[in-house]
CHARMM internal coordinates of N, CA and C (Angstrom, degrees):
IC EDIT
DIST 1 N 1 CA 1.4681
DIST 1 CA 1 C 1.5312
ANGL 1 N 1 CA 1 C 109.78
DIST 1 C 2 N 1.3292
ANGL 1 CA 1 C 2 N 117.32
DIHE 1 N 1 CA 1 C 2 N 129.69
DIST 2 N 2 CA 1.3175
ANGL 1 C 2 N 2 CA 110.47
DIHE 1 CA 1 C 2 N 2 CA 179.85
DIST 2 CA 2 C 1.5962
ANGL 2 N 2 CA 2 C 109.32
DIHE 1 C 2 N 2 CA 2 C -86.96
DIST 2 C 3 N 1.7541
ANGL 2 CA 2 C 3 N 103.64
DIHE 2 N 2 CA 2 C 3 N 166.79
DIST 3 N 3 CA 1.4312
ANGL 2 C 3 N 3 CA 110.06
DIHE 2 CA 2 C 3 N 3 CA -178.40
DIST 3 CA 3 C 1.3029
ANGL 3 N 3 CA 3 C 116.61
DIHE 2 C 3 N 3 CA 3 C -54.88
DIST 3 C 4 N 1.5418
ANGL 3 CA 3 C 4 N 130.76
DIHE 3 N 3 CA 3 C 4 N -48.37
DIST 4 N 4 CA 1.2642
ANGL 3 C 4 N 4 CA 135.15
DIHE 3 CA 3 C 4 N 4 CA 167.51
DIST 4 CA 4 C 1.7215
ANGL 4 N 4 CA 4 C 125.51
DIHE 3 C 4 N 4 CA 4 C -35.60
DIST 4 C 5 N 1.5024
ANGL 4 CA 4 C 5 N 90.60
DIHE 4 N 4 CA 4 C 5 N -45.39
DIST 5 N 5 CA 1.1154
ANGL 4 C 5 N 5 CA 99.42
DIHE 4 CA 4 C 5 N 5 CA 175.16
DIST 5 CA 5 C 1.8583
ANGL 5 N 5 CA 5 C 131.39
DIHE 4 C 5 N 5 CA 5 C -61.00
DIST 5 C 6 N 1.2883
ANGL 5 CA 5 C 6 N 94.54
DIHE 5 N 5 CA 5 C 6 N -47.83
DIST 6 N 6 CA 1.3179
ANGL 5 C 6 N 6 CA 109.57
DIHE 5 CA 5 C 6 N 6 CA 165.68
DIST 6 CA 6 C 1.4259
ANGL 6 N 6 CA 6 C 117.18
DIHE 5 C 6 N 6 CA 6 C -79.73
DIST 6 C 7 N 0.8969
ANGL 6 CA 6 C 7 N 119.24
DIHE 6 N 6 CA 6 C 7 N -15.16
DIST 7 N 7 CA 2.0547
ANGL 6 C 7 N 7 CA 112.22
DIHE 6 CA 6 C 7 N 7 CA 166.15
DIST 7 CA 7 C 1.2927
ANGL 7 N 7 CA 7 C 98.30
DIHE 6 C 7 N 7 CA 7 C -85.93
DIST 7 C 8 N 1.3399
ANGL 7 CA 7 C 8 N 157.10
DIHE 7 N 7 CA 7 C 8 N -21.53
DIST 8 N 8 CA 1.3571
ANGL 7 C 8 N 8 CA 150.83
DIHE 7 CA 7 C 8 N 8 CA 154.07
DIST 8 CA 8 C 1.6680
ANGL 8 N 8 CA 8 C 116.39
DIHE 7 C 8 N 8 CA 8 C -39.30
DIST 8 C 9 N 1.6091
ANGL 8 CA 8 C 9 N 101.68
DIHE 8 N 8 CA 8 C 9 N -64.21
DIST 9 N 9 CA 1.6045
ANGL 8 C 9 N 9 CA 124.00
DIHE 8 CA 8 C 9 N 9 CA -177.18
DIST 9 CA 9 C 1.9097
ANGL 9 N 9 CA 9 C 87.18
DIHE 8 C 9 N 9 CA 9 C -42.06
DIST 9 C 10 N 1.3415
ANGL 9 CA 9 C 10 N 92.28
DIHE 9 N 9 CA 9 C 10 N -70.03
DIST 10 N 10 CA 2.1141
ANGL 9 C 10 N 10 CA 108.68
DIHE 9 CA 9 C 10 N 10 CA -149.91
DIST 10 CA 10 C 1.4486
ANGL 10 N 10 CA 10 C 69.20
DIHE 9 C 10 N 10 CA 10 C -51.91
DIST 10 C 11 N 1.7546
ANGL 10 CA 10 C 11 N 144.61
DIHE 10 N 10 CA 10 C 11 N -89.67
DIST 11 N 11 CA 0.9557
ANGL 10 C 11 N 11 CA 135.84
DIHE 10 CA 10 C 11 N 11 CA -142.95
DIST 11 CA 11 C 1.6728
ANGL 11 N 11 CA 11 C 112.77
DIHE 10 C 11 N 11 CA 11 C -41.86
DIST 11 C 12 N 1.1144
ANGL 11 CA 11 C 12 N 125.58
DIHE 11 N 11 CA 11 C 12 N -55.17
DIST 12 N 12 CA 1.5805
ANGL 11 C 12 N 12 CA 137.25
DIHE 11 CA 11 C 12 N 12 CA 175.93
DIST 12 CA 12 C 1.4444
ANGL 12 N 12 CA 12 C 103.82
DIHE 11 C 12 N 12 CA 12 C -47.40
DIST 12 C 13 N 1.4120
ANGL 12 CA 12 C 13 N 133.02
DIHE 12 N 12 CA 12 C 13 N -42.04
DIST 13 N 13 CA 0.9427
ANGL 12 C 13 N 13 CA 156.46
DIHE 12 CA 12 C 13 N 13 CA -161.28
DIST 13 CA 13 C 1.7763
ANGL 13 N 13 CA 13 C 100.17
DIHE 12 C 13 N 13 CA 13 C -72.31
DIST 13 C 14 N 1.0772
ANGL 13 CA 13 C 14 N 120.23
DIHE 13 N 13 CA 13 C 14 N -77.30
DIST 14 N 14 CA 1.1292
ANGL 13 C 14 N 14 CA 131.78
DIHE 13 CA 13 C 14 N 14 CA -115.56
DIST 14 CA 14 C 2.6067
ANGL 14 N 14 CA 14 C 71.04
DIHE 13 C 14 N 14 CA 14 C -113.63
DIST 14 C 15 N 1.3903
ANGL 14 CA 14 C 15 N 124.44
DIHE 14 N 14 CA 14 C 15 N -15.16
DIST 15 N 15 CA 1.3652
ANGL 14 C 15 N 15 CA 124.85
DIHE 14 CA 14 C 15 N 15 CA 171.62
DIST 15 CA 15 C 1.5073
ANGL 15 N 15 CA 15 C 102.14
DIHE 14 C 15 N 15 CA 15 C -88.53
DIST 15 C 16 N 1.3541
ANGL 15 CA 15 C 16 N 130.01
DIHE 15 N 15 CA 15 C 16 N -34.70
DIST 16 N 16 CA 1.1001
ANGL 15 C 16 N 16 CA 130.16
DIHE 15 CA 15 C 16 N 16 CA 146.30
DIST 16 CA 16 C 1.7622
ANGL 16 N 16 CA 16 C 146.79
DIHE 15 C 16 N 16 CA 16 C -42.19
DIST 16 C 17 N 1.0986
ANGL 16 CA 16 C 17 N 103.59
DIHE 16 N 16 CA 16 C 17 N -43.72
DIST 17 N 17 CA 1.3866
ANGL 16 C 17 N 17 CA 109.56
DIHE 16 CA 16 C 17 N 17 CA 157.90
DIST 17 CA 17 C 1.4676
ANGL 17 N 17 CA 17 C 114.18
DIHE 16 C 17 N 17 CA 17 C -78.49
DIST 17 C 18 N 1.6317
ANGL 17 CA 17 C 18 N 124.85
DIHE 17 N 17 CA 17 C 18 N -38.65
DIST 18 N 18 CA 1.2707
ANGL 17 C 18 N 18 CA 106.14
DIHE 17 CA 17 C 18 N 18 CA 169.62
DIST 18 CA 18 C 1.2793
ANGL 18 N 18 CA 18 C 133.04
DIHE 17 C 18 N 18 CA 18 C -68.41
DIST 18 C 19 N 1.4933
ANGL 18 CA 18 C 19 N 114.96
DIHE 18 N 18 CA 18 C 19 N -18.94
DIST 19 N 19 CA 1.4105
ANGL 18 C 19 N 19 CA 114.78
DIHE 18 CA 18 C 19 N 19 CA 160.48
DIST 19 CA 19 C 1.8615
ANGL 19 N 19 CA 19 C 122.27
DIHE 18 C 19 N 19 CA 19 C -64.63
DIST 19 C 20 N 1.5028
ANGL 19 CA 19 C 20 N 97.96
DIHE 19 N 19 CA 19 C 20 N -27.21
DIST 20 N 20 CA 1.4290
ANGL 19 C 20 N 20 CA 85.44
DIHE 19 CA 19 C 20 N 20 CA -173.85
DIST 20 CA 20 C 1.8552
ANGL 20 N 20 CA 20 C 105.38
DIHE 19 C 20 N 20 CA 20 C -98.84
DIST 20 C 21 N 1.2251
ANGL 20 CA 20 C 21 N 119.32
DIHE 20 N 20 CA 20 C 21 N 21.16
DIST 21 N 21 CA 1.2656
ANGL 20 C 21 N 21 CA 122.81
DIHE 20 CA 20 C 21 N 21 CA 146.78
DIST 21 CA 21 C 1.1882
ANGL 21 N 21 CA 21 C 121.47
DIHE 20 C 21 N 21 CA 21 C -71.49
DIST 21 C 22 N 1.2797
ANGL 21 CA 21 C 22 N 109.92
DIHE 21 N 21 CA 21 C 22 N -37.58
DIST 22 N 22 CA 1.5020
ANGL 21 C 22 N 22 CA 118.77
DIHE 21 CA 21 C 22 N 22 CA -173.91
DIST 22 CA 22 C 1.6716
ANGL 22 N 22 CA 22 C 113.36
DIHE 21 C 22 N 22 CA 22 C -64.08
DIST 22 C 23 N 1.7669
ANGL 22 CA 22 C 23 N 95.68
DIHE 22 N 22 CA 22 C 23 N -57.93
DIST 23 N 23 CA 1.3228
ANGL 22 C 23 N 23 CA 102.20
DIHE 22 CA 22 C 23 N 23 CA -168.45
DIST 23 CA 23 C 1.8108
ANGL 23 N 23 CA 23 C 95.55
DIHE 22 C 23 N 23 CA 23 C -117.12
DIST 23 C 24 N 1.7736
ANGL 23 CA 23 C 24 N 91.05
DIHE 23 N 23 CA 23 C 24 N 130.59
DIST 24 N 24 CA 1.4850
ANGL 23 C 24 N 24 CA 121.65
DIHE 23 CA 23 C 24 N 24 CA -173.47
DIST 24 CA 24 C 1.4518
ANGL 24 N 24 CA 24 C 94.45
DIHE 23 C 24 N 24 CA 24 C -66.77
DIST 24 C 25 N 1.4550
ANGL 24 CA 24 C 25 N 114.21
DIHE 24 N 24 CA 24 C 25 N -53.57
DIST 25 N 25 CA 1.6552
ANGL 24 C 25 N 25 CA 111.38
DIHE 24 CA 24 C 25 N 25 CA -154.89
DIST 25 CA 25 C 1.7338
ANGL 25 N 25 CA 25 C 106.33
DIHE 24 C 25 N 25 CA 25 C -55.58
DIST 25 C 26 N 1.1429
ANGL 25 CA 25 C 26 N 101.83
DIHE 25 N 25 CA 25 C 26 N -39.34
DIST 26 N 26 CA 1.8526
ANGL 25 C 26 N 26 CA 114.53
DIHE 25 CA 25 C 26 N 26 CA -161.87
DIST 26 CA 26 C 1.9430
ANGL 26 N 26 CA 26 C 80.15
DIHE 25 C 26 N 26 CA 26 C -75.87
DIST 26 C 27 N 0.7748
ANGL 26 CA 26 C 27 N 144.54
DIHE 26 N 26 CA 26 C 27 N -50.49
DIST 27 N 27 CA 1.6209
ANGL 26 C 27 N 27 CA 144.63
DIHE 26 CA 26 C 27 N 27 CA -143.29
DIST 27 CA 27 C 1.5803
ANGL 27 N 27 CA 27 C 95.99
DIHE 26 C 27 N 27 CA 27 C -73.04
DIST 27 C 28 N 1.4216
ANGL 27 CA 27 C 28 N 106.21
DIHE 27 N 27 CA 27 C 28 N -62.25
DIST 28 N 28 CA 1.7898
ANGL 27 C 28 N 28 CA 131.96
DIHE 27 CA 27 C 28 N 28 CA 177.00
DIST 28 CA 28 C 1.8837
ANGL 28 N 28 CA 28 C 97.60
DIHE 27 C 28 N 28 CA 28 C -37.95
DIST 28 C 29 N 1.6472
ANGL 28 CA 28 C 29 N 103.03
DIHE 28 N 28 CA 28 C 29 N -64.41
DIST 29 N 29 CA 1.7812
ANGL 28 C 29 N 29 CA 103.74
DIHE 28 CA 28 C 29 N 29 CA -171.52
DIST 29 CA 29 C 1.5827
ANGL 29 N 29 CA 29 C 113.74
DIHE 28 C 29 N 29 CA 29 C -59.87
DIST 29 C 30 N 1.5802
ANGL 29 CA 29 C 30 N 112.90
DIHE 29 N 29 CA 29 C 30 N -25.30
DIST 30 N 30 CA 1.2103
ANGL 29 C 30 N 30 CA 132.79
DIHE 29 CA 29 C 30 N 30 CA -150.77
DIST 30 CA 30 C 1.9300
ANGL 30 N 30 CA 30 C 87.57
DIHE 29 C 30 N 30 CA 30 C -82.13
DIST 30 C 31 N 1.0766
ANGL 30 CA 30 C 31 N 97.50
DIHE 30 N 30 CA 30 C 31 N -55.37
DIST 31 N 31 CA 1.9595
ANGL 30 C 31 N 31 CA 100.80
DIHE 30 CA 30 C 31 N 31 CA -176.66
DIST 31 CA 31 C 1.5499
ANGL 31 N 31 CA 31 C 92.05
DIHE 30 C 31 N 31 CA 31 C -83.92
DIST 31 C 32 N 0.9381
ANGL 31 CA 31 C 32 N 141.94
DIHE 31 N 31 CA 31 C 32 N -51.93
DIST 32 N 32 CA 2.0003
ANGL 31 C 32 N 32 CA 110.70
DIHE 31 CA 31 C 32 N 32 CA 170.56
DIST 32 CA 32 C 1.2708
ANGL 32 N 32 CA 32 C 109.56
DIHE 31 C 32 N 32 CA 32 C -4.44
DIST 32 C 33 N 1.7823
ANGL 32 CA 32 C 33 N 91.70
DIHE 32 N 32 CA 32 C 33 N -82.11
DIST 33 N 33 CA 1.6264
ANGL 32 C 33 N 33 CA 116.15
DIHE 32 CA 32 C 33 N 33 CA -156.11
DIST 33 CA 33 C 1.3398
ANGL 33 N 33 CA 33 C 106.26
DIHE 32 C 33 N 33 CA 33 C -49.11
DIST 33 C 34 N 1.6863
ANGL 33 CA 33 C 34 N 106.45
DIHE 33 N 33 CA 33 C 34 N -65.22
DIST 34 N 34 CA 1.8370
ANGL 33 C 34 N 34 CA 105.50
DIHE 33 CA 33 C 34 N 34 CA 174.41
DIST 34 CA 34 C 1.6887
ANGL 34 N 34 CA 34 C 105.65
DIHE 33 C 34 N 34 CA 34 C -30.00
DIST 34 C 35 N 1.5810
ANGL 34 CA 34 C 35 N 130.96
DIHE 34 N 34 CA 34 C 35 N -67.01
DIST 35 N 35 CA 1.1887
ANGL 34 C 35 N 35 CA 130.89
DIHE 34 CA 34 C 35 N 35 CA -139.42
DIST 35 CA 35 C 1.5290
ANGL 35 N 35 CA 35 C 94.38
DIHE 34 C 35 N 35 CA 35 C -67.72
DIST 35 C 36 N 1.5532
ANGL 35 CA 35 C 36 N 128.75
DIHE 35 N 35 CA 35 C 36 N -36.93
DIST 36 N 36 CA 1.3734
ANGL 35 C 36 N 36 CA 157.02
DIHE 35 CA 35 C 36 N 36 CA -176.20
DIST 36 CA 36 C 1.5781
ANGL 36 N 36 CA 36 C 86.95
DIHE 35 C 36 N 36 CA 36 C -37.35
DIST 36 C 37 N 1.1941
ANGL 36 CA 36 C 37 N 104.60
DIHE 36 N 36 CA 36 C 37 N -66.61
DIST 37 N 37 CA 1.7507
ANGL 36 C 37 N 37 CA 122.27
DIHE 36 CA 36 C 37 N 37 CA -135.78
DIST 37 CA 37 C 1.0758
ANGL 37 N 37 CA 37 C 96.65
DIHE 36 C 37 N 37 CA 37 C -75.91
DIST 37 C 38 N 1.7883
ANGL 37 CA 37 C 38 N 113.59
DIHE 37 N 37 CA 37 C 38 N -46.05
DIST 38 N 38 CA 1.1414
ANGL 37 C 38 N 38 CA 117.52
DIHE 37 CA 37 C 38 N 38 CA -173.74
DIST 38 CA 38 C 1.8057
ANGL 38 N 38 CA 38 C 123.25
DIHE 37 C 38 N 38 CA 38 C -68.89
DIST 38 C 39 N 1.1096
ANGL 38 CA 38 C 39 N 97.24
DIHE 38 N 38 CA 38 C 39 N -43.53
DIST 39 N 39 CA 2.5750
ANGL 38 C 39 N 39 CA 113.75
DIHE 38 CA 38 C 39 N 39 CA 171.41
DIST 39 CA 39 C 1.6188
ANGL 39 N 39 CA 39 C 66.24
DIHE 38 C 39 N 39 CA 39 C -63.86
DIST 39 C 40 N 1.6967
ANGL 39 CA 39 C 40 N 165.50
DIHE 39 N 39 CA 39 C 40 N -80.99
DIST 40 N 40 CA 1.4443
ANGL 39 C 40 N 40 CA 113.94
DIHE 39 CA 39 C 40 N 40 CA -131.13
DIST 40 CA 40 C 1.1854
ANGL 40 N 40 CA 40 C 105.64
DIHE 39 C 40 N 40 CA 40 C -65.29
DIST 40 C 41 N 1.6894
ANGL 40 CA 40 C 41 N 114.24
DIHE 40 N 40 CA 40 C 41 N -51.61
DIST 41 N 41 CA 1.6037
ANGL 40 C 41 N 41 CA 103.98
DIHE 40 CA 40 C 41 N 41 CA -165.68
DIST 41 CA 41 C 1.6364
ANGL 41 N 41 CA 41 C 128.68
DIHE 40 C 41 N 41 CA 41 C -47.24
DIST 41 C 42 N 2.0560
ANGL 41 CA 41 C 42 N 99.38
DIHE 41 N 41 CA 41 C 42 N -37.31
DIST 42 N 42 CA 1.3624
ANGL 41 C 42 N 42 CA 85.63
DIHE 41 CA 41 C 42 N 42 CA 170.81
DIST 42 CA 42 C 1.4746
ANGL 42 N 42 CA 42 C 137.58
DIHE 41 C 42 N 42 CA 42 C -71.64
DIST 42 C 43 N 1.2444
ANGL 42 CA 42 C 43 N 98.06
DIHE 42 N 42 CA 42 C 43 N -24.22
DIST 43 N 43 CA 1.8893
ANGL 42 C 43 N 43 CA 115.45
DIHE 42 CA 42 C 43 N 43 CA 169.22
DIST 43 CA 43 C 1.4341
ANGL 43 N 43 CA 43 C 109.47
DIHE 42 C 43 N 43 CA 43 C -62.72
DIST 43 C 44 N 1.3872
ANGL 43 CA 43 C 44 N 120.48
DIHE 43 N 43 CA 43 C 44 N -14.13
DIST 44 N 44 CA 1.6997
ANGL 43 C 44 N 44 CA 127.89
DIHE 43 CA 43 C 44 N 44 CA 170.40
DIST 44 CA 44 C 1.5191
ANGL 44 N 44 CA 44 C 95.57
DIHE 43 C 44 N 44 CA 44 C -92.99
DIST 44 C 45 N 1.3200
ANGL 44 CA 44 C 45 N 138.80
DIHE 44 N 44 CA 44 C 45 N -35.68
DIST 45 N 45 CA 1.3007
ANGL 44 C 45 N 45 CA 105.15
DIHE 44 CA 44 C 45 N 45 CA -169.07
DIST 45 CA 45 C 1.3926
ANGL 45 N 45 CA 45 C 106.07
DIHE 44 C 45 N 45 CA 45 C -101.89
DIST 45 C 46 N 1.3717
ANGL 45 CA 45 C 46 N 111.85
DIHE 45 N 45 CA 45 C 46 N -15.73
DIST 46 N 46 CA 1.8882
ANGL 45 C 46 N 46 CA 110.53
DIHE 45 CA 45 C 46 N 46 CA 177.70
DIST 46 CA 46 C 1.9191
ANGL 46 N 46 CA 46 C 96.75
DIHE 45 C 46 N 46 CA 46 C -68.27
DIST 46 C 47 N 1.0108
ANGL 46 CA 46 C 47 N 123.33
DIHE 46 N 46 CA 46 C 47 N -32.70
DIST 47 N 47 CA 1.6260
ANGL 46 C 47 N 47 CA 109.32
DIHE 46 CA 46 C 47 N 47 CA -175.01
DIST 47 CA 47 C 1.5351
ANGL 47 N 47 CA 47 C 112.14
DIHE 46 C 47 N 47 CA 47 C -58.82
END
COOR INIT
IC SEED 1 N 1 CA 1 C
IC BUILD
């Protein structure tokens, strides 16, 4: 991975979390989805 590349990610990264400090609603949908994504995978690997 080049350096550019990864100062983009951290940059994307790091404007992203400060927006969802800001705003509750986007933060709240944002951990749904994670929690979502995450009960499928485990319901895929407990089967």
């Amino acid at each position: 991975m080049h350096v550019n590349t990864k100062r983009t990610l951290l940059t994307t990264a790091v404007l992203g979390a400060a927006y969802l400090l800001r705003n509750k609603n986007a933060r709240n949908k944002l951990m749904n989805g994670i929690q979502s994504v995450t009960s499928q995978i485990r319901a895929r690997k407990n089967s």
